[in-house]
Backbone bond lengths (Angstrom), bond angles and torsions (degrees), N, CA, C in turn:
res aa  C-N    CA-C-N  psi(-1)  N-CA   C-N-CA  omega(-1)  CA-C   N-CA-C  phi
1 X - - - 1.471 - - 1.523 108.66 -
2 X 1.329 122.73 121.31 1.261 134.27 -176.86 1.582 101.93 -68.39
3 X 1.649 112.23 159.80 1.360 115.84 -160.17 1.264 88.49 -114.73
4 X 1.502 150.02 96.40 1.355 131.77 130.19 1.491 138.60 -31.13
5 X 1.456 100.01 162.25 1.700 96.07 -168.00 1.815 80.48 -99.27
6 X 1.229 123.79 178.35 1.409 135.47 -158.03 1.967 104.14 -93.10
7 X 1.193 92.53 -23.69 1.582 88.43 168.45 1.715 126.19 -84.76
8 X 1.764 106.72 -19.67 1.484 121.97 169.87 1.431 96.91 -65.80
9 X 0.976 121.53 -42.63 1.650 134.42 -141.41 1.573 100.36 -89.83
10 X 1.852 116.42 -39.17 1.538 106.43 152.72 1.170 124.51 -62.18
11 X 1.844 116.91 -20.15 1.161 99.76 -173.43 1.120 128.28 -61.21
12 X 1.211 94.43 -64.17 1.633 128.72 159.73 2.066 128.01 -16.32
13 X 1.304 87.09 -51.66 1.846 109.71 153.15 1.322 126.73 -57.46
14 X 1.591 111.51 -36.45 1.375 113.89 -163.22 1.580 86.37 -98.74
15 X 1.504 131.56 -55.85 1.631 109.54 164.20 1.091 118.64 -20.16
16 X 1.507 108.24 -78.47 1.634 107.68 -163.31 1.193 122.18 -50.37
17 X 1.583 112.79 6.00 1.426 103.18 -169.60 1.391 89.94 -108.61
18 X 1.115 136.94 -13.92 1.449 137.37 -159.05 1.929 106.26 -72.87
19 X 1.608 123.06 138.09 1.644 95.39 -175.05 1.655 108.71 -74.34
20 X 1.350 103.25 -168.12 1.680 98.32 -165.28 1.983 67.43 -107.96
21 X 1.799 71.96 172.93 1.696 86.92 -172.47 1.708 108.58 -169.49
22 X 1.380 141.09 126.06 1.437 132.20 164.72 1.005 135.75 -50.41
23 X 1.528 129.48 103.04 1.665 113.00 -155.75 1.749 84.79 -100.02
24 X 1.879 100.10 134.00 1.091 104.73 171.93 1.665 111.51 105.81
25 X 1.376 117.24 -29.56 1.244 111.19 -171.99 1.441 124.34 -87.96
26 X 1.381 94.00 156.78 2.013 91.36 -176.54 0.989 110.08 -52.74
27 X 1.550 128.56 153.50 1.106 150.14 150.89 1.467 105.31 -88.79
28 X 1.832 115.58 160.84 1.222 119.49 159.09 2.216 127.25 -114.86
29 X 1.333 81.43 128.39 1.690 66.77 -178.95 1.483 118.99 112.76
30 X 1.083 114.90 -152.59 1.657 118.04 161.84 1.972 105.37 -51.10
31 X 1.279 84.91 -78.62 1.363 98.63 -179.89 1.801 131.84 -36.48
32 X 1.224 105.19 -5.38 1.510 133.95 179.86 1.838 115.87 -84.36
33 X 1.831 82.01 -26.83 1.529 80.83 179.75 1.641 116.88 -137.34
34 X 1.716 102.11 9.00 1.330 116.12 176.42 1.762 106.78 -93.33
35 X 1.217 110.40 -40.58 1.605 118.65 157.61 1.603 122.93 -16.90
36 X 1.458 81.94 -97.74 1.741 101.89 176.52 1.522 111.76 -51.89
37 X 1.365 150.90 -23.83 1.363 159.46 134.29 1.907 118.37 -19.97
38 X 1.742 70.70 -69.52 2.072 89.60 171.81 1.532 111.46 -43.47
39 X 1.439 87.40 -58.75 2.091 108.21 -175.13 1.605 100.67 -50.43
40 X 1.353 132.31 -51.63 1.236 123.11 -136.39 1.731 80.65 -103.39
41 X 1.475 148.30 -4.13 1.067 142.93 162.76 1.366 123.07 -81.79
42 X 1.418 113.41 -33.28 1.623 135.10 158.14 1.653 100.64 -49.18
43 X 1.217 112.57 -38.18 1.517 104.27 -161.36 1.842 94.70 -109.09
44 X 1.004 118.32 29.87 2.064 127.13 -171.88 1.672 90.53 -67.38
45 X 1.497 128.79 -25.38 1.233 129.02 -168.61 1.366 106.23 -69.00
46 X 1.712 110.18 -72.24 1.585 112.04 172.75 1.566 98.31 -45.12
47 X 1.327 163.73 -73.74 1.286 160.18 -94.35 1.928 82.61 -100.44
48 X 0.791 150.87 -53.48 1.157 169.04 -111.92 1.961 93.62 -115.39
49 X 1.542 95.17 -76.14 1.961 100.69 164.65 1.524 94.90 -47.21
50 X 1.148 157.86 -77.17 1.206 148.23 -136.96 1.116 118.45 -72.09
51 X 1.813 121.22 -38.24 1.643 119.26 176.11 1.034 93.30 -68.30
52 X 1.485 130.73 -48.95 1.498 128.84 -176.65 1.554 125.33 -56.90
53 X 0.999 116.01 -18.04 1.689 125.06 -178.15 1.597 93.65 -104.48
54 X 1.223 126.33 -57.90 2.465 110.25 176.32 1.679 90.03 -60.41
55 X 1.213 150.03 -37.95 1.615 117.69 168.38 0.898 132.13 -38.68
56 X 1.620 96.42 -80.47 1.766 118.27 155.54 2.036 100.21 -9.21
57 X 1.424 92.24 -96.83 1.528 102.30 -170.92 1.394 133.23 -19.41
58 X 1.760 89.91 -41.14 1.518 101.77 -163.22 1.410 109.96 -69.09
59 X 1.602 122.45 -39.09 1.539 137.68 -160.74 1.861 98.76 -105.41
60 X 1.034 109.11 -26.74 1.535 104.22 174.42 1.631 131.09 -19.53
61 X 1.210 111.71 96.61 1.378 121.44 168.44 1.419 106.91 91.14
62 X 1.601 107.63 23.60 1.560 117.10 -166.02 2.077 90.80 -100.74
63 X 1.332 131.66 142.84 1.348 140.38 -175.94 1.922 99.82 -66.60
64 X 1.416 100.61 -57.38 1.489 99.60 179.89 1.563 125.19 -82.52
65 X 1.602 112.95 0.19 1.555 114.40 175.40 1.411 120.00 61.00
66 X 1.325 112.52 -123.68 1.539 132.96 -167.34 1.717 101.36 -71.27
67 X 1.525 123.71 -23.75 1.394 122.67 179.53 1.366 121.69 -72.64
68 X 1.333 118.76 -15.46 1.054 132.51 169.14 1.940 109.96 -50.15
69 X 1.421 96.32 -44.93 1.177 111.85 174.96 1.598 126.36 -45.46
70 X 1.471 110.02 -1.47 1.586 128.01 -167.59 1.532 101.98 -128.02
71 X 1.271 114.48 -32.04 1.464 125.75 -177.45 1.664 101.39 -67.71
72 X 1.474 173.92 -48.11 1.018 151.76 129.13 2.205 129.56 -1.88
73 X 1.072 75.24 -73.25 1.421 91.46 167.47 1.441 125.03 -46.17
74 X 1.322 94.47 -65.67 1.608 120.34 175.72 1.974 105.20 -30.17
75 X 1.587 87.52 -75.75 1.147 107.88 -175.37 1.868 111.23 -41.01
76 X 1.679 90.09 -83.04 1.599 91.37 174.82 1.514 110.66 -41.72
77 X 1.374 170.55 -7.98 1.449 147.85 107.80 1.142 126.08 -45.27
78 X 1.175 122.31 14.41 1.313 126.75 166.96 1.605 119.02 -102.11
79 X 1.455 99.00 -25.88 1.541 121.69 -178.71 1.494 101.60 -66.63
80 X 1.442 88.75 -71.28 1.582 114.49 172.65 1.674 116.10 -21.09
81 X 1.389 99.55 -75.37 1.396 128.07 -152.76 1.999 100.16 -52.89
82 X 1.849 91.10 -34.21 1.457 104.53 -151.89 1.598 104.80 -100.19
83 X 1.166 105.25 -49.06 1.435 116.47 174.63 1.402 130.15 -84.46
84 X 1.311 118.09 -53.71 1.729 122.83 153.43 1.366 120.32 -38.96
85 X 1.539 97.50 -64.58 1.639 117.31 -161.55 2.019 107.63 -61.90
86 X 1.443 103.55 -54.36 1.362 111.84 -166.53 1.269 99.41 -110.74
87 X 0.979 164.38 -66.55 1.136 171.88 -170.59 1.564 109.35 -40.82
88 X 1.610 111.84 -67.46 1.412 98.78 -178.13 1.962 107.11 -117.61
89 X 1.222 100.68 26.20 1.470 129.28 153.72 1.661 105.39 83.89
90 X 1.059 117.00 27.50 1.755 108.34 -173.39 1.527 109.48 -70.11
91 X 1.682 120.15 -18.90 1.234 112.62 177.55 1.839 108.33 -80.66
92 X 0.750 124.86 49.31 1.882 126.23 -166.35 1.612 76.66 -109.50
93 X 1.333 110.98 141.79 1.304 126.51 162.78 1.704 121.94 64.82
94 X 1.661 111.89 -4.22 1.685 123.39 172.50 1.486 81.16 -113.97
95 X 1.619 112.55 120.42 1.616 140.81 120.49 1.425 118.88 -14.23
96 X 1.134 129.84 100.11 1.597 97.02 147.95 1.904 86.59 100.00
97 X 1.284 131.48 3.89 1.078 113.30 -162.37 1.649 126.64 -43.30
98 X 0.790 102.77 -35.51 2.181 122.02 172.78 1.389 88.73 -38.95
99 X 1.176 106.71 -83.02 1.968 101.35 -170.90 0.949 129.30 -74.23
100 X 1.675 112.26 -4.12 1.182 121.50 149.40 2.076 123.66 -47.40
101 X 1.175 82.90 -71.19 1.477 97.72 -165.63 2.125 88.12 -73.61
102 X 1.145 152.27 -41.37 0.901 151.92 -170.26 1.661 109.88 -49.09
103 X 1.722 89.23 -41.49 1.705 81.77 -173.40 1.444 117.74 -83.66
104 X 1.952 107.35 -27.92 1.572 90.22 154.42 1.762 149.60 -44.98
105 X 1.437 69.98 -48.87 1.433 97.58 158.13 1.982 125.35 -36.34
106 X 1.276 88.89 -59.87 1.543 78.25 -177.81 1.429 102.08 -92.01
107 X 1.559 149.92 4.97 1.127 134.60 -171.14 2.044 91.13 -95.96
108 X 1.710 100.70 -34.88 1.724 83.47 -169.27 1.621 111.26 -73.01
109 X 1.207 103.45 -11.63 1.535 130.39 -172.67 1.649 113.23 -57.25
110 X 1.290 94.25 -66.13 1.728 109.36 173.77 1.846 105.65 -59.96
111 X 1.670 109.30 -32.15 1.674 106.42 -177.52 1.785 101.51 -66.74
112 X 0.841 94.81 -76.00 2.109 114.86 168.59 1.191 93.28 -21.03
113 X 1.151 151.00 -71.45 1.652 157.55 -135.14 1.862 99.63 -77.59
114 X 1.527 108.01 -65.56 1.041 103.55 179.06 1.587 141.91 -81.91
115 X 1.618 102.07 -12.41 1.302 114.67 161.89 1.604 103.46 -88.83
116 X 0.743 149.98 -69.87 1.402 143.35 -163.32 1.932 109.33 -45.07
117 X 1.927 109.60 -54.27 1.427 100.91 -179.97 1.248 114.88 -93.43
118 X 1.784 108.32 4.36 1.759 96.49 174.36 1.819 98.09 -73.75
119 X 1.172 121.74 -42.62 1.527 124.57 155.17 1.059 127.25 10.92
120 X 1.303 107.66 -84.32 1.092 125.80 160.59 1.199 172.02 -91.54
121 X 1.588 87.12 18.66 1.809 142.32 -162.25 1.964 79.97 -74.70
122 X 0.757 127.15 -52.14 2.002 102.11 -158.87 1.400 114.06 -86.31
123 X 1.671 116.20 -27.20 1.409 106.82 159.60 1.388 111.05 -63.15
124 X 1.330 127.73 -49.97 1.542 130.36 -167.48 1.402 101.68 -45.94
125 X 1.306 128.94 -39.96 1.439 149.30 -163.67 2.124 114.60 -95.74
126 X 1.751 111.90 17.38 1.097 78.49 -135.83 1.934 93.22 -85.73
127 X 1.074 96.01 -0.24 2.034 98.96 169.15 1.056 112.22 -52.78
128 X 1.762 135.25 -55.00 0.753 126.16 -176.87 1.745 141.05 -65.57
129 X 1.939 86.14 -29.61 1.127 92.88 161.72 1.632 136.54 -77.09
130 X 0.892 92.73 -23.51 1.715 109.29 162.23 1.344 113.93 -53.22
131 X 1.108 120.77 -44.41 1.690 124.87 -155.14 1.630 109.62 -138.85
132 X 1.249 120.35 18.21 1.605 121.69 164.69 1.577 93.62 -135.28
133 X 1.445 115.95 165.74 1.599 130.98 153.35 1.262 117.35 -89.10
134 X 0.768 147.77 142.66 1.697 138.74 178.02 2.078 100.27 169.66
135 X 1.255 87.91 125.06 1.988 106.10 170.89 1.499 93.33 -41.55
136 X 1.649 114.95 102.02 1.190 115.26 176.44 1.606 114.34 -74.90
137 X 0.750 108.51 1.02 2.225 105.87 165.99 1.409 101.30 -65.18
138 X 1.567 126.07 -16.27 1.452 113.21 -170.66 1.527 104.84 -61.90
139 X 1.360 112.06 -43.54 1.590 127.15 -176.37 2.282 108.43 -52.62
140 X 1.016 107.02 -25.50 1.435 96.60 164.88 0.889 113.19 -92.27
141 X 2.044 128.16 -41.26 1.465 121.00 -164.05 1.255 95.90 -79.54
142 X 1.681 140.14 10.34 1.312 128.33 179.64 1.601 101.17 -96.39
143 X 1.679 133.09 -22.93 1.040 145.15 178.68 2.172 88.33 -79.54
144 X 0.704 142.60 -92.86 1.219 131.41 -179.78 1.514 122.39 -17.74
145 X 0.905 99.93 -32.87 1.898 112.08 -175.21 1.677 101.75 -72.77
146 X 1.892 106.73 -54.29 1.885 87.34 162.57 0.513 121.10 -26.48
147 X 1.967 98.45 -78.78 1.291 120.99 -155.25 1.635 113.69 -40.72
148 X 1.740 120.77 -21.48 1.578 102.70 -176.78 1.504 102.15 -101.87
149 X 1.312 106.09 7.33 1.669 90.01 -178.85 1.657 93.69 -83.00
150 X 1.572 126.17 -45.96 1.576 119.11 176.01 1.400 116.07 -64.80
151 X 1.358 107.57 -9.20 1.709 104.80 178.45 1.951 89.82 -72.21
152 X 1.521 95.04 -68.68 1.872 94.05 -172.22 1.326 124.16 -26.28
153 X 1.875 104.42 -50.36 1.558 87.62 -177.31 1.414 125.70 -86.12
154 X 1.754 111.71 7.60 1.637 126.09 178.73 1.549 90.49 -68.57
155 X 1.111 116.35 -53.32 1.941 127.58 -162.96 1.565 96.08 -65.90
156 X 1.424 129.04 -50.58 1.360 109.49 179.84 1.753 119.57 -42.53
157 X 1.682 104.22 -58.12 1.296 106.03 -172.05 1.371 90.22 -64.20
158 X 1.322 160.63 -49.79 1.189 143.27 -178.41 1.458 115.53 -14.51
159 X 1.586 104.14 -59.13 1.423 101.97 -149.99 1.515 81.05 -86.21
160 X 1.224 130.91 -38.05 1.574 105.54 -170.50 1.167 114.14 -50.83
161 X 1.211 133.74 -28.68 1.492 149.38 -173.80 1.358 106.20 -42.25
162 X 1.474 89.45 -64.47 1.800 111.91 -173.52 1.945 110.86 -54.06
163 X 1.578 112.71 -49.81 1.021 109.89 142.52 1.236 144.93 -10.44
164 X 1.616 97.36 -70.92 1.856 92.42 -177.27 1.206 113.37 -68.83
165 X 1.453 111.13 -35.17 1.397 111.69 -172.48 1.470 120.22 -78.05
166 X 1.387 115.22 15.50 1.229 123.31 176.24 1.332 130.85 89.23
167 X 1.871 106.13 -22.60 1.397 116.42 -179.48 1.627 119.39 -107.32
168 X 1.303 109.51 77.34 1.713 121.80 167.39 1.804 105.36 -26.42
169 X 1.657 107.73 136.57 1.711 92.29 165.85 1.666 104.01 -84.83
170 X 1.275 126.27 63.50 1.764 119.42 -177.05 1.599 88.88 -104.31
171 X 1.213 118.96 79.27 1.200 136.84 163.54 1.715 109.15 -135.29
172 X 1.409 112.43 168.77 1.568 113.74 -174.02 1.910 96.43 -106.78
173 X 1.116 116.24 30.01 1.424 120.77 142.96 0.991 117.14 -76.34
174 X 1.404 124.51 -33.96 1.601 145.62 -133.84 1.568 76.26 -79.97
175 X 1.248 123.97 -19.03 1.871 105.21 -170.87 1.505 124.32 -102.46
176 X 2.252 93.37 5.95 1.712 93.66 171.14 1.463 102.12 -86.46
177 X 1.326 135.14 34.62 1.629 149.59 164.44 1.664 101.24 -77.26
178 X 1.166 125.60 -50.69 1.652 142.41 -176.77 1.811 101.16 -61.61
179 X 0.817 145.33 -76.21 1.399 143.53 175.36 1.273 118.87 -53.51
180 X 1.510 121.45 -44.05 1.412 133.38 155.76 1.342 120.98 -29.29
181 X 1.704 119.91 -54.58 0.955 142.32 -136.85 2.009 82.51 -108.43
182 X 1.293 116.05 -57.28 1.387 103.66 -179.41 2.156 99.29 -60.90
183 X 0.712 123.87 -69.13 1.614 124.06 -165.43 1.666 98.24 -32.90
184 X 1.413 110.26 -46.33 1.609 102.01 167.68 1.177 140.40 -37.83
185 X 1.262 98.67 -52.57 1.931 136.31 -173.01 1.242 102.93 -77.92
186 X 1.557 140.17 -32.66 1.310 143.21 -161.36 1.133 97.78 -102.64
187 X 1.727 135.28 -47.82 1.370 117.51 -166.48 1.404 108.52 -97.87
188 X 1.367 123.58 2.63 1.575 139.68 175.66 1.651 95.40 -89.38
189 X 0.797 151.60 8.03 1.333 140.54 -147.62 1.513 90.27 -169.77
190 X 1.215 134.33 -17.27 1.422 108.86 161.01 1.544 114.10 -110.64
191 X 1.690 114.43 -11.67 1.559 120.95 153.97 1.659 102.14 -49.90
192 X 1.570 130.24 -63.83 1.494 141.32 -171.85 1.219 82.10 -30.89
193 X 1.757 122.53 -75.77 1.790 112.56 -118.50 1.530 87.69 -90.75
194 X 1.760 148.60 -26.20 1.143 108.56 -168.28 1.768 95.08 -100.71
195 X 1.228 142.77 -15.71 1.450 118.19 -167.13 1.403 93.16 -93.19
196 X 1.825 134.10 4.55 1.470 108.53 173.41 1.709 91.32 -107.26
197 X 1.279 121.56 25.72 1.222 116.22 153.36 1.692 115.91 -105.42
198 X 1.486 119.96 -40.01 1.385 113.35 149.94 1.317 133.28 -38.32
199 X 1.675 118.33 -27.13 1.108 107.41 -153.41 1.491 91.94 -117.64
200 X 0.908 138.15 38.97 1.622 153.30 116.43 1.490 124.96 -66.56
201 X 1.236 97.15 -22.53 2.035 99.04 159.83 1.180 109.76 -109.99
202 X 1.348 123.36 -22.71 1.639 107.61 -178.96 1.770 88.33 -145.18
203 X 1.565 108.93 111.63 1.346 134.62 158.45 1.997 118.64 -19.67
204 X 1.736 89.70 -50.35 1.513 86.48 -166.86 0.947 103.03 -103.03
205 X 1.721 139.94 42.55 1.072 139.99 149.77 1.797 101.39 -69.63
206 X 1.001 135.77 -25.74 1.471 135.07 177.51 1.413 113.74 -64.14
207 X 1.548 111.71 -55.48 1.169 118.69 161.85 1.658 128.80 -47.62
208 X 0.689 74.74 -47.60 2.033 90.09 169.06 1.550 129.57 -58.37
209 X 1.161 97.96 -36.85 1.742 125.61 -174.49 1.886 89.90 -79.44
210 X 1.339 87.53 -51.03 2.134 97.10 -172.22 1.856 103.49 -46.66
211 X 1.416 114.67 -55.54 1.427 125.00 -170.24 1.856 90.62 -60.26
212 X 0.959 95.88 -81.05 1.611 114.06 -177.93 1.595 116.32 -22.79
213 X 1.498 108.98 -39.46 1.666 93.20 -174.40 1.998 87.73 -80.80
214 X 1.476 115.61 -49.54 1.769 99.44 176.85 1.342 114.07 -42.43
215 X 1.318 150.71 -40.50 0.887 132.07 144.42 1.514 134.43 -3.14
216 X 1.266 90.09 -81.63 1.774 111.56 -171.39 1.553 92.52 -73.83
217 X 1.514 156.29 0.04 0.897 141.96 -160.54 1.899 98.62 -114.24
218 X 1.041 105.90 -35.29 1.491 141.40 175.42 1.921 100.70 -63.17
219 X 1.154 92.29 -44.98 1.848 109.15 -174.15 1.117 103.62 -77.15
220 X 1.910 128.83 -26.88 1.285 128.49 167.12 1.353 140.00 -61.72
221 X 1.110 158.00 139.26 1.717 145.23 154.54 1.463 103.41 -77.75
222 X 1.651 91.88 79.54 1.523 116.44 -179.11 1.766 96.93 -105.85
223 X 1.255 115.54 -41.94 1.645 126.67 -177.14 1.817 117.84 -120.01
224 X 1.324 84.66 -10.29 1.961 88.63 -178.70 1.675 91.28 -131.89
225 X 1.187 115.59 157.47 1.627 137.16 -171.98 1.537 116.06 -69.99
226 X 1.298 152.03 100.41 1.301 124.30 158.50 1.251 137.95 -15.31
227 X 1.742 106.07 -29.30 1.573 115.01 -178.64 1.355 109.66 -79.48
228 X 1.372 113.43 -34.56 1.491 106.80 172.57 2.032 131.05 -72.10
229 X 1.568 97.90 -23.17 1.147 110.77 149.22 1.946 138.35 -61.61
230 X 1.013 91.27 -48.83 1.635 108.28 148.58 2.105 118.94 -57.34
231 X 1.040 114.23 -12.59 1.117 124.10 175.04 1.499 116.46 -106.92
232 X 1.070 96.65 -1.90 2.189 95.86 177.25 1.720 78.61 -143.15
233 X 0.647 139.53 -65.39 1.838 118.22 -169.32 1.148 103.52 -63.41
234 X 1.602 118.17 90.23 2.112 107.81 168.79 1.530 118.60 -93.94
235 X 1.386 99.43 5.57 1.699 102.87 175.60 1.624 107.75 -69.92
236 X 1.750 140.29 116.82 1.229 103.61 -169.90 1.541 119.07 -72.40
237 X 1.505 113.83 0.62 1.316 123.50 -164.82 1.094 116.27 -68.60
238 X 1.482 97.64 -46.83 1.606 116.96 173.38 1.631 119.37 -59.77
239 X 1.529 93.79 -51.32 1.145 92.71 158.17 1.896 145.12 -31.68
240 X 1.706 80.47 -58.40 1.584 76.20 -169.42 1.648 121.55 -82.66
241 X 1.935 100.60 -7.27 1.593 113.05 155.35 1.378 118.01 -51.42
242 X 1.629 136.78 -47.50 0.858 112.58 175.40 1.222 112.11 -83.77
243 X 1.748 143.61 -23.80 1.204 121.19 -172.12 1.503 119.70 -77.04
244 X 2.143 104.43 0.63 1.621 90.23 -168.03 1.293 103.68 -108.81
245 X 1.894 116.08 44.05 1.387 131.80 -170.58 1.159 102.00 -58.04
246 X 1.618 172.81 -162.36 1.637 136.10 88.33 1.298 133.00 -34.88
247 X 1.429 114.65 -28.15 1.115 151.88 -146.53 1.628 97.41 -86.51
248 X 1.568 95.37 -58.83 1.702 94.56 -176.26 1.411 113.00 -80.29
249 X 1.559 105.47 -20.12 1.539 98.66 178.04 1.603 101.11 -63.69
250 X 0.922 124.46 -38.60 1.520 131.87 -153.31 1.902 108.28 -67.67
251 X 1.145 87.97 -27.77 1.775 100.65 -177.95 1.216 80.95 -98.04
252 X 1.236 147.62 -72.66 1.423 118.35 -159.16 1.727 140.30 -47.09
253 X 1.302 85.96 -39.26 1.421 117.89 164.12 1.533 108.56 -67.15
254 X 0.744 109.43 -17.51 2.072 98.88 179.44 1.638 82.34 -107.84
255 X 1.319 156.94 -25.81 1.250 151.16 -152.76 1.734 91.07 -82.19
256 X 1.445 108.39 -53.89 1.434 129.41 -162.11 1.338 92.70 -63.71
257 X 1.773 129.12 -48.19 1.355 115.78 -148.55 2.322 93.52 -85.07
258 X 1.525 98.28 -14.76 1.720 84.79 -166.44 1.618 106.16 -124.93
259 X 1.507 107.07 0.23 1.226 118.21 -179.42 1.568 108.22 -80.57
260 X 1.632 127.29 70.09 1.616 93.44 -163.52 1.933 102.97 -77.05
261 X 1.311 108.51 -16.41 1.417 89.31 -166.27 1.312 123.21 -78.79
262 X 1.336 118.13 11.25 1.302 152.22 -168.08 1.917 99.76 -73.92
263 X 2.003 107.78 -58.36 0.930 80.54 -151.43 1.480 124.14 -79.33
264 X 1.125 157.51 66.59 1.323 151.31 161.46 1.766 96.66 -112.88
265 X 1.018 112.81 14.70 1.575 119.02 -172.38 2.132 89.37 -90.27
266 X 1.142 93.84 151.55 1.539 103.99 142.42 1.136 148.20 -61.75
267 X 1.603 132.93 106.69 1.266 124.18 -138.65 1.703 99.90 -126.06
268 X 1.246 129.14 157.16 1.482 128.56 164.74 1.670 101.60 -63.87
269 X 1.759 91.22 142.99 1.651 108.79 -176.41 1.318 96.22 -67.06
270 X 1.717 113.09 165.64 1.668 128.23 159.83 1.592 95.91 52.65
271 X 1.199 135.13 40.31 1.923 121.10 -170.48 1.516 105.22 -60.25
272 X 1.774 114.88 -36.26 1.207 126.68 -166.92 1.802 101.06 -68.19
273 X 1.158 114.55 -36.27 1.367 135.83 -149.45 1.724 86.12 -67.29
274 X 1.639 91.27 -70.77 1.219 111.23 169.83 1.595 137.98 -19.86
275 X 1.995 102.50 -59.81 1.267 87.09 163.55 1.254 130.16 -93.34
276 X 1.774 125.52 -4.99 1.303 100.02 144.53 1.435 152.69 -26.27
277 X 1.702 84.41 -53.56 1.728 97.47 -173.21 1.849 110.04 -49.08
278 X 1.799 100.25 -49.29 1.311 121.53 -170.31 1.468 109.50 -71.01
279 X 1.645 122.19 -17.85 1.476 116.23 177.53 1.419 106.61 -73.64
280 X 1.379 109.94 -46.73 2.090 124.95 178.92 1.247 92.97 -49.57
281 X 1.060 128.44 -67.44 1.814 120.61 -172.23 1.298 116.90 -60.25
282 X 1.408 103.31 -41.52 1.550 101.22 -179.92 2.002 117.73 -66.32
283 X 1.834 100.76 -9.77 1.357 99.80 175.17 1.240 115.26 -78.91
284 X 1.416 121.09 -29.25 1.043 136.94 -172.11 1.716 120.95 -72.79
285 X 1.154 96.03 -45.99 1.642 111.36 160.92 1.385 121.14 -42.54
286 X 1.437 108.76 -50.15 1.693 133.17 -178.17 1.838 90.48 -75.58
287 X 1.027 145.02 -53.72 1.491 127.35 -178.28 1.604 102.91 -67.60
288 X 1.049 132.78 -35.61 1.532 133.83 -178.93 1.616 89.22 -60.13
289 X 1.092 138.30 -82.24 1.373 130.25 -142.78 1.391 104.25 -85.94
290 X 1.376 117.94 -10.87 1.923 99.14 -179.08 1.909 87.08 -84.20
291 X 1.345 122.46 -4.39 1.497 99.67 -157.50 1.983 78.33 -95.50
292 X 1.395 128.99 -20.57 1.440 126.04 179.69 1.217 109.59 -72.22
293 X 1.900 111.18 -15.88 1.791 98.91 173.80 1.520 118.58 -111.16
294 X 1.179 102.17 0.11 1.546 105.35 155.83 1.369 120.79 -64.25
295 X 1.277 105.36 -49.78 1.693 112.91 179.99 1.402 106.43 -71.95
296 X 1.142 139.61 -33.73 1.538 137.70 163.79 1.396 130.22 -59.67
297 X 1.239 105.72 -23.16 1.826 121.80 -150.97 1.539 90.24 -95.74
298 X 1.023 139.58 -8.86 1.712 142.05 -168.06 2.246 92.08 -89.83
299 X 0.996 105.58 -22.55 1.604 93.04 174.21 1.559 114.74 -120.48
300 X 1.595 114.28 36.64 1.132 121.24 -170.77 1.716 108.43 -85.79
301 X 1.077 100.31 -41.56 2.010 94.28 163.89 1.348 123.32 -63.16
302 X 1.195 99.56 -37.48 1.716 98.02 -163.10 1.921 89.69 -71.48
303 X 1.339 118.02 -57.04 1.871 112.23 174.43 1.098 120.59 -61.67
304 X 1.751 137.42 -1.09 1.301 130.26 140.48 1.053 105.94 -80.97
């Protein structure tokens, strides 16, 4: 019998007294999803070091820092603005195109951000996960937490935008931004938690997710008009498949809340209605896949 020193020997006491318990395992019921919630609020401290450490990381040893954070964006509306817009004429008949395409811009921006690096949030992470305990969902909602600090300062220049151009969003559209902004957060955040739990068994699930959000970004009236889509799709069926994307509601709805010169344009019926419907589903989606990465996340060391 090994001799401890008297402080091992409390330790050791105060363990054994602790109850035993499954770290990681499903729950059933309420309790299945009030658990893992509790856990990942217990741990709000690490979540907090972590957005703060991928900032840190990202701009590190960079002269302009956090401005960099505008330099993406910037640019791609510059592409846009210059080459799309005037060049091969997509701004003909959109007002205002700059804040037009800007505000798509930052709504598909913040989606892209958090599905693509929640992705890849547990390999990026995989030391820690190896060798600490911690509610591993923190590792996507810590990729979301950037992603909203570069969303925030995309939305500032937003509104200055609106500014120069004379048209403030101080309209009561200005509040289809709030539903917009959740449909973002909900289906970005339940893309994160199950393909960066897939993609700990299969690598090119990251890759896949990468093509896939261009896709859906491409599928948006992020650079071309809804109205002009409504003008070559006359089936309304078809129609209302692509407008009842989340995705497109979500840009539309940020178009509506900062686009003011927009509105005398033609708009999709019920939009508000709309992204309700698509936020409820989109909650539902997000309980489906955090409950697919709970059940996955128990062999996440041993496949790193």
């Amino acid at each position: 019998m090994p001799d401890f020193t008297p402080v091992a020997e409390e330790r050791f006491t105060r363990l054994g007294g602790l109850p035993m318990r499954s770290v990681g395992a499903l729950g059933s019921g309420l309790d299945g999803f009030v658990r893992p919630v509790r856990e990942i609020f217990a741990h709000r401290e690490m979540l907090g070091l972590l957005v703060r450490r991928d900032l840190k990381a990202r701009y590190k040893d960079s002269a302009l820092g956090f401005l960099w954070a505008l330099a993406r964006p910037l640019v791609q509306l510059a592409i846009y603005y210059v080459v799309l817009g005037h060049f091969l004429g997509a701004a003909r008949g959109i007002p205002d195109f700059a804040v037009y395409v800007f505000a798509g811009l930052t709504a598909m921006g913040l989606f892209q951000e958090i599905a693509v690096g929640g992705t890849g949030s547990i390999i990026a992470n995989a030391g820690l996960v190896k060798k600490v305990y911690m509610p591993r969902e923190v590792f996507p909602l810590a990729s979301a937490g950037s992603a909203l600090f570069n969303f925030g300062v995309q939305l500032v220049v937003l509104f200055l935008a609106t500014l120069l151009v004379g048209k403030p969003p101080f309209t009561l559209d200005f509040f289809y931004a709030l539903p917009s902004l959740g449909v973002l957060l909900v289906y970005g955040l339940a893309f994160a938690l199950i393909f960066s739990a897939f993609n700990v068994y299969l690598r090119d699930i990251q890759y896949l997710v990468e093509v896939a959000t261009l896709l859906l970004f491409w599928m948006s009236p992020v650079v071309y008009s809804w109205q002009m889509v409504a003008s070559i799709i006359t089936n309304p069926i078809l129609l209302d498949i692509y407008t009842n994307n989340p995705l497109t509601l979500a840009v539309l709805g940020f178009q509506r809340a900062f686009w003011v010169a927009g509105d005398d344009l033609e708009q999709p019926a019920n939009l508000l209605l709309r992204l309700v419907i698509a936020l409820v589903i989109g909650l539902g989606l997000l309980l489906v896949s955090h409950r697919v990465f709970l059940r996955l996340q128990g062999d996440f060391a041993q496949e790193l």
